[in-house]
Structure formats: structure tokens, C-alpha cells
N, C-alpha and C positions, 0 to 999 in steps of 0.2 A: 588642776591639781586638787582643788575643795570643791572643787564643780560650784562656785558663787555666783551666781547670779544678779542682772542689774537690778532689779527691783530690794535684792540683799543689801548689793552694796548701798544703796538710796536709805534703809534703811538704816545700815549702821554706821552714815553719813550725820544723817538726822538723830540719833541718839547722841554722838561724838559733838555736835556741836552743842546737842540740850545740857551735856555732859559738864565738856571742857569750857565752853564759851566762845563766843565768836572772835573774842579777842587772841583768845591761847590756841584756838585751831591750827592755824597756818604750822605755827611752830610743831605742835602735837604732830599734822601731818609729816613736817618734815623730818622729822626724829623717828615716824612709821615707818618711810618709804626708805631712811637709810637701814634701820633695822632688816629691813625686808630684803634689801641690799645687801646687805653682810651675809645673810642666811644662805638666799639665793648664789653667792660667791661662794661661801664656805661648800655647798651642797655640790657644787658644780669642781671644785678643786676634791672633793672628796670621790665622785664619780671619776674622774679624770686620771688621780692616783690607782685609782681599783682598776680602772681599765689598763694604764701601765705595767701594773704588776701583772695584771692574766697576758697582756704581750710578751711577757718576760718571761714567764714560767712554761706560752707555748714555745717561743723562741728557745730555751732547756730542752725542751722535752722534744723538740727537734732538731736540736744538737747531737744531744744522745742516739736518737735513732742515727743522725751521719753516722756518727763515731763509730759507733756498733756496727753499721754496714760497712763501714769501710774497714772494719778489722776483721770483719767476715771475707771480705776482698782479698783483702793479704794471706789471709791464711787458704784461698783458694787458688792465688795464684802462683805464689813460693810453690815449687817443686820438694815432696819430699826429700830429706838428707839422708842418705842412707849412714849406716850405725860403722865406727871405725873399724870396731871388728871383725864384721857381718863380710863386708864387700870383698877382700880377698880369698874368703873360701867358698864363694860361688863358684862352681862349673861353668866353662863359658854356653854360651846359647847358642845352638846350632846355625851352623847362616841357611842354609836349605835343605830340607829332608831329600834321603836317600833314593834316587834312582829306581829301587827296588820297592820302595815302601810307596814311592807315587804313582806306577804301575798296577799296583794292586791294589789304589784306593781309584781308579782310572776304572778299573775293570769292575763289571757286575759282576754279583757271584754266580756259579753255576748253580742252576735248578734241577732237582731232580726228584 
């Protein structure tokens, strides 16, 4: 992460003890390495949260595409209603065209 190096840490080993004393180091270390500890926890709960929330938000945004497709569903499969009005003044539909009328779509026309 600081890209440190052993010969780094040797040195600010050896400054930390010119520093604190050989007596107070132990402790100094162990008050670094929790510090370092909290950071390293906190940093990792905070990645953890953020990865949470982007599950969540595609987890949304893949909701909504179902929803959406499936209310496109429904309105493809529902059959038109026809209008209350409308339906008893239709003409009925013929059940099969006329004897005469499929005779003469039978036949080529004459050339001449």
C-alpha cells in the first residue's frame, strides 16, 4: 500500500528506539500496531459498506427492468377490449366468399 521497504522499516525501527527509548518501545509498538489495526478495520468496513450499496442499487436497477418487462408482457398478452359501443354495429364477417367471386379470381384473365 506505501510500497515500504525492509531496509525502511530497519530504519524507522532504529530512529523509534533513538527516539522513544528502549524502555517505552514495546509499548509505543503496541499502541502502533493497534492504531494500525483500527484503520486497517475501519478501511475494510468502509469498502464492505460501499460494495453493499452498489449490490443494492444493481439489485434496483434489475428489479425495474423485471417490472418493466413484465408489464410489457401483460399488455402484449391481454387481448384487446373491444369499446361498448363499437361492437354491436359491426356488420357481421362473411364466413366464405361467393362461388362467383372465387371462380373468377380461379381464372386468368383473357389476353388479347
Amino acid at each position: 500500500m506505501f510500497d515500504i521497504g525492509f531496509s525502511e522499516l530497519v530504519m524507522i525501527a532504529l530512529v523509534a528506539l533513538i527516539v522513544i527509548g528502549p524502555e517505552r518501545l514495546p509499548k509505543a509498538a503496541r499502541v502502533a500496531g493497534m492504531w494500525v489495526g483500527r484503520a486497517r478495520r475501519s478501511l475494510a468496513s468502509v469498502k464492505q459498506e460501499i460494495d453493499r450499496e452498489l449490490k443494492a442499487d444493481e439489485l434496483n436497477e434489475i428489479l425495474k427492468r423485471q417490472t418493466h418487462i413484465e408489464s410489457l408482457e401483460t399488455i402484449f398478452e391481454e387481448p384487446p377490449k373491444p369499446a361498448a359501443g363499437l361492437a354491436p354495429n359491426l356488420p357481421p364477417a362473411p364466413a366464405s366468399p361467393s362461388p362467383a367471386k372465387s371462380d373468377a379470381l380461379r381464372e386468368p384473365p383473357p389476353r388479347g
